[in-house]
C-alpha positions, 0 to 999 in steps of 0.5 A: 935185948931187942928195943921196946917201942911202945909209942909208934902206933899212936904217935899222932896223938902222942904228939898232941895230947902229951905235954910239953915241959915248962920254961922253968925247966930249961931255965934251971938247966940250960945254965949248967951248961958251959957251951952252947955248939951241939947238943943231943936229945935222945928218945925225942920222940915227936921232937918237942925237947930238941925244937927248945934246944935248937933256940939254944945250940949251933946243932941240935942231933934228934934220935928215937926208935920210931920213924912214925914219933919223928915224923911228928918232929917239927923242922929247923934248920939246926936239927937233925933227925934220925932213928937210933937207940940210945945205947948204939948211936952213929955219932963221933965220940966227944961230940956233944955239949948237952945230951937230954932224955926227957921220959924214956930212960926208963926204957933204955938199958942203963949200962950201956946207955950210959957207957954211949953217953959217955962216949958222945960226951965232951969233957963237962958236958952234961946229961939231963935226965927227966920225967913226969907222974901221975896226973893230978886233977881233984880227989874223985877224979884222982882216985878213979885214975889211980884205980884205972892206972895201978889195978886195970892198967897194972898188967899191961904196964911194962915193968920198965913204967914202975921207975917213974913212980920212984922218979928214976931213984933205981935207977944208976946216975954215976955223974959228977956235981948231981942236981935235982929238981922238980917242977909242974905242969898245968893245963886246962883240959877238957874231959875229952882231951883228958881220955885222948891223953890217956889213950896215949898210954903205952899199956893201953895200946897194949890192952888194945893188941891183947884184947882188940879194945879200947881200954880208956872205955871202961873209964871214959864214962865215970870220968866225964860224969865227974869232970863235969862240963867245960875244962878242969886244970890238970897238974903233971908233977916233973922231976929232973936230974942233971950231972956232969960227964968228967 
């Protein structure tokens, strides 16, 4: 199966108008892991997750499928960058203290994915799998998002995007001593960083090749009229998973 690569055309805004996770999060994880050498952070797109790791661990290895995400990557001198996906990797085999995948597994072929994990894994490593859902802003704004994100946005989802709705319960995690957990994002955005954000969306840039328009238009209007002016506090709800390769 070929692999998707759905955010190569608008890595410069993904890169700015994404999220970033919160301290919480690597709090609740990093004391999972027993040794700090080398982790890997898998799908690390513009490189936000493998940059906190490198405070971390001795070498941080970065991989993804777009060569225009990672040149959005930050550099440090314990990280390491290169294109790869996730169920074909050039690393040796028991290399790894930590591998993390933060909202991409989604896209990857879980079977073979986790064969590789297993592979690259030291004995107790740990892999950390996590996304985030739907954004929360208030309730007329909530309604109109959700109407653009199920019913406009619906076709040109891939079917691979319904897995974060159900927080990856579809899909397998056969690791030992599974934790869970969830944590929130909150910003203060204004309603012109809001609809950058949505622009990132990978069933808008695929609205975009199907129809040579900018989706986030149909909605740009109501959704400024309601924001108001100044800036709203939005909520990102993130879910985690971490388990123990033995």
């Amino acid at each position: 199966m070929p692999a998707l690569d759905r955010f190569s055309a608008q890595a410069a805004d993904y890169a700015r108008y994404r999220i970033d996770y919160p301290a919480a999060l690597y709090e609740w994880l990093l004391p999972q892991v027993a040794a700090r050498e080398r982790a890997w952070d898998c799908a690390t797109g513009n490189g936000q997750v493998a940059a906190v790791l490198a405070d971390s661990f001795v070498r941080v290895d970065a991989t993804d499928l777009s060569e225009k995400q990672l040149a959005q990557a930050p550099p440090r001198p314990n990280l390491h960058y290169q294109t790869a996906r996730a169920e074909h990797t050039p690393f040796p085999a028991q290399r790894f203290d930590l591998i993390t995948v933060a909202q991409a597994v989604h896209w990857f072929e879980a079977e073979a994915y986790h064969r590789e994990v297993r592979r690259v894994a030291r004995p107790g490593a740990v892999l950390a799998e996590w996304g985030y859902g739907l954004v929360q802003i208030c309730p007329e704004i909530d309604a109109l998002v959700a109407h653009f994100y199920r019913d406009t946005m619906g076709p040109y989802w891939d079917a691979n995007r319904w897995h974060i709705d159900d927080e990856y319960a579809r899909i397998p995690f056969p690791f030992a001593r599974v934790q869970r957990a969830h944590f929130a994002v909150q910003r203060q955005w204004s309603a012109e960083w809001f609809l950058h954000y949505l622009g990132t969306w990978s069933s808008v840039a695929k609205y975009q090749q199907a129809h040579g328009e900018d989706a986030v238009t149909l909605i740009a209007e109501e959704v400024t009229q309601r924001w108001g002016a100044g800036e709203r506090e939005v909520v990102f709800p993130v879910f985690a998973r971490a388990g123990r390769i033995e």
